[in-house]
C-alpha positions in Angstrom: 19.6 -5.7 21.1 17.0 -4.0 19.1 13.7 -3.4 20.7 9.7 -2.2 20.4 9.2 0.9 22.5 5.8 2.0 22.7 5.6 5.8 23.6 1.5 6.3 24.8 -0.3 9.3 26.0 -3.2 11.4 25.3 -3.5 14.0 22.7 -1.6 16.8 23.2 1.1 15.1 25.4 4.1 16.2 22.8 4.2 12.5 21.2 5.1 13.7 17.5 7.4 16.4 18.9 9.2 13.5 20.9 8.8 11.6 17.8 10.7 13.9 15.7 13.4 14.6 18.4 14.0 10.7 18.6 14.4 10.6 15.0 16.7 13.3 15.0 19.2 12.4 18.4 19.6 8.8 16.2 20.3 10.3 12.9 22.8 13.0 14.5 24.6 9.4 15.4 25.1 8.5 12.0 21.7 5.8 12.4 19.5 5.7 8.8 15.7 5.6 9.7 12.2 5.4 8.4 9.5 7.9 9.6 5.6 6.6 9.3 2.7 8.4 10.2 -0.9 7.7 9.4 -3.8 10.3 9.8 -1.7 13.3 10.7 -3.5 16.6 11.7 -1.7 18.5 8.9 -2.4 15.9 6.1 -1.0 12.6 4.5 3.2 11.9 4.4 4.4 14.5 6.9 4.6 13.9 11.1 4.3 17.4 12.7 3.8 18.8 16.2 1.8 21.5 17.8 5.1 23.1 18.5 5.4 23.7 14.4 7.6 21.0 13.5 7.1 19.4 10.6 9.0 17.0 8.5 8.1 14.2 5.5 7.0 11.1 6.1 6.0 7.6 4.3 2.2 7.9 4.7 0.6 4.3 6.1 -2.4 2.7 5.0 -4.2 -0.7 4.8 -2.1 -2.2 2.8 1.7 -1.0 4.2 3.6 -4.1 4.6 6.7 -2.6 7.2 8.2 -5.9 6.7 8.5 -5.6 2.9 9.5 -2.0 3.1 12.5 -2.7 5.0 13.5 -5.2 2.8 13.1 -3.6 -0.2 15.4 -0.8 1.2 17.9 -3.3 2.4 17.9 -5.1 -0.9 18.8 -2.0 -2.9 21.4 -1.4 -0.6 20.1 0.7 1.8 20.0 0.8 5.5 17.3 0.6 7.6 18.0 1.0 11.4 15.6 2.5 13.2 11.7 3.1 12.7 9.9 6.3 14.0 6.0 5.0 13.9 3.7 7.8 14.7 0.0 7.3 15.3 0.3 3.5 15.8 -3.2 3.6 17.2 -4.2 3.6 13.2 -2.1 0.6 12.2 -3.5 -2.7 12.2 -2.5 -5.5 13.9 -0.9 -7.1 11.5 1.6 -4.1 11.1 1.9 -4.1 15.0 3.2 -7.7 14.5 5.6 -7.3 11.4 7.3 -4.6 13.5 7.2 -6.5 16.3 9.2 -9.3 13.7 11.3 -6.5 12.3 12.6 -6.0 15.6 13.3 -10.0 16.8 14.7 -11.1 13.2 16.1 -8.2 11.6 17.5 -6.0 14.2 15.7 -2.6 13.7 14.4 -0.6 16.5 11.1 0.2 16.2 10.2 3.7 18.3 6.0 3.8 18.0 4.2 6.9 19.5 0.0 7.0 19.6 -2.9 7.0 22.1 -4.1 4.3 23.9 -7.5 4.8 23.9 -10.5 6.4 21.4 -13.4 8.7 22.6 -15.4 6.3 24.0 -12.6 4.7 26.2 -11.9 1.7 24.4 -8.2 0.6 23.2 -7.4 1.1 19.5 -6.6 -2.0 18.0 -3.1 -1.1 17.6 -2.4 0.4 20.4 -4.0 -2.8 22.2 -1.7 -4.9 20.0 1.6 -2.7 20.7 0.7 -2.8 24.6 1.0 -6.8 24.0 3.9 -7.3 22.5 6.2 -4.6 22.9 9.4 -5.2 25.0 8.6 -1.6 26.9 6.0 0.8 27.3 6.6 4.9 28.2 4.5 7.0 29.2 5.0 10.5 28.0 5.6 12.6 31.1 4.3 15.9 29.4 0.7 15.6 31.1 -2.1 17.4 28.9 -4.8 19.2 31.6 -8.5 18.7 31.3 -9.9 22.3 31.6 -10.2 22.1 34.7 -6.6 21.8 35.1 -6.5 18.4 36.3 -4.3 15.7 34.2 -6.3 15.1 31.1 -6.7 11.2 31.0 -9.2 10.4 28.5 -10.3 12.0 24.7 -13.4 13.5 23.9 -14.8 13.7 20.0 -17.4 16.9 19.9 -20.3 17.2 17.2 -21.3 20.5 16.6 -19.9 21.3 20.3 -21.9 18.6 21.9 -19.7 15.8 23.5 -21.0 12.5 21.9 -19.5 8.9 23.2 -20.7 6.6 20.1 -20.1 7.0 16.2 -17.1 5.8 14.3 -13.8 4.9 15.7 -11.8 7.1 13.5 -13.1 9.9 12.2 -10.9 13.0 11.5 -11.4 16.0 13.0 -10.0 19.2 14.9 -7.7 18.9 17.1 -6.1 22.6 17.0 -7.8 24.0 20.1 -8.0 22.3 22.6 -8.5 22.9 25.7 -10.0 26.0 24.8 -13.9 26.3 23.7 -13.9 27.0 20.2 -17.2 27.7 18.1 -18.2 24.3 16.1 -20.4 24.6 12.9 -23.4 21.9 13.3 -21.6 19.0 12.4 -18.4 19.4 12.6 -16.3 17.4 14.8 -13.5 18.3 17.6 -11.6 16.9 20.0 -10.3 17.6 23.7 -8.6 15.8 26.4 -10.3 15.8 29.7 -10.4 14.0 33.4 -12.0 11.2 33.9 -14.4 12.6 36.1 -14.9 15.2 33.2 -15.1 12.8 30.5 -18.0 10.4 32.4 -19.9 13.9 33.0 -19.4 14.8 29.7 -18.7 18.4 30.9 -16.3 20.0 28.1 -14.6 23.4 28.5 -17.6 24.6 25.7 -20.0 23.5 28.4 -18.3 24.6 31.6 -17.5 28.3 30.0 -21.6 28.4 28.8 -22.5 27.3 32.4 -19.9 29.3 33.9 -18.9 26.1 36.6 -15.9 25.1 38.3 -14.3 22.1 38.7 -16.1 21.7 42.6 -19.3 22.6 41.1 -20.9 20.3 38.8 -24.1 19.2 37.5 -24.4 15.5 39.3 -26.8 14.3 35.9 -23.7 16.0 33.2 
């Protein structure tokens, strides 16, 4: 039977590289798929991976109706079995339920990969959505570390270098270093993965390299 998988990690846990390695191992098979993606660090209809993989893909927005798509394809005389979803956190809910009916009337697997949860902690509608109704949810088990080295469990969005925990729930930024402590023009926005501990503290590796801590020695008010 066909099912709704829903592949969840932080950033930088490899979920586009597993993406793109799902999609391949089914199309080595002799499967026809779909790849979506929506938001993707190296522009709009492409999936890629820090790893340097890249490949094209049918760009989401607002108004993508995965329902419609499918049957478009099928009506030409296409096949459609699988879909490779990337960045579900970005869909609506409404897409998170027409795959969820692509799956249970039309027999297509539906294989989504995003985060959980935005900078501030709090679920991403579609992600919340996805963790409702799909029939399983992985974990990736490549763990991104916080600087510190701990497992990174939570994303931080900088401003300027400065950690901030309210703004906009998307916004675009860089994701390309992380982990390290790159220089931010005022402004500009960046992201990292961090420990909880390190996320509440808001101590980012910019911060801990300027103050020259370790993990066991923190400012209690960070």
């Amino acid at each position: 039977m066909a099912q709704l998988v829903f592949f969840s990690g932080t950033m930088d846990s490899g979920k586009s590289t597993l993406a793109l390695q799902m999609d391949h191992n089914h199309a080595a098979r002799g499967r026809e798929g779909l790849i979506f993606s929506r938001n993707d660090r190296a522009g709009t209809a492409v999936i890629s991976s820090r790893l340097g993989l890249a490949v094209p893909a049918v760009e989401v927005t607002d108004g993508t109706d995965f329902w419609d798509e499918v049957v478009r394809r099928r009506t030409r005389g296409g096949r459609v079995d699988y879909l490779i979803c990337d960045e579900v956190q970005f869909y609506t809910e409404a897409q998170v339920e027409q795959l969820a009916r692509l799956v249970d009337e039309m027999g297509v697997d539906v294989f989504a990969f995003g985060i959980t949860t935005d900078f501030r902690t709090r679920l991403f509608p579609g992600s919340a959505r996805m963790l409702e109704l799909a029939d399983r949810v992985e974990r990736l088990q490549v763990e991104a570390l916080c600087w510190c080295g701990a497992r990174a469990t939570h994303n931080a969005r900088t401003v300027g270098g400065v950690m901030v925990t309210e703004g906009e729930q998307v916004v675009v930024g860089d994701t390309s270093e992380m982990g390290e402590a790159p220089a931010q023009a005022a402004g500009e926005v960046g992201y990292e993965v961090l420990c909880r501990l390190h996320h509440l503290r808001r101590v980012t590796s910019a911060r801990a390299q300027a103050a020259s801590l370790s993990p066991l020695t923190l400012p209690l008010d960070a």
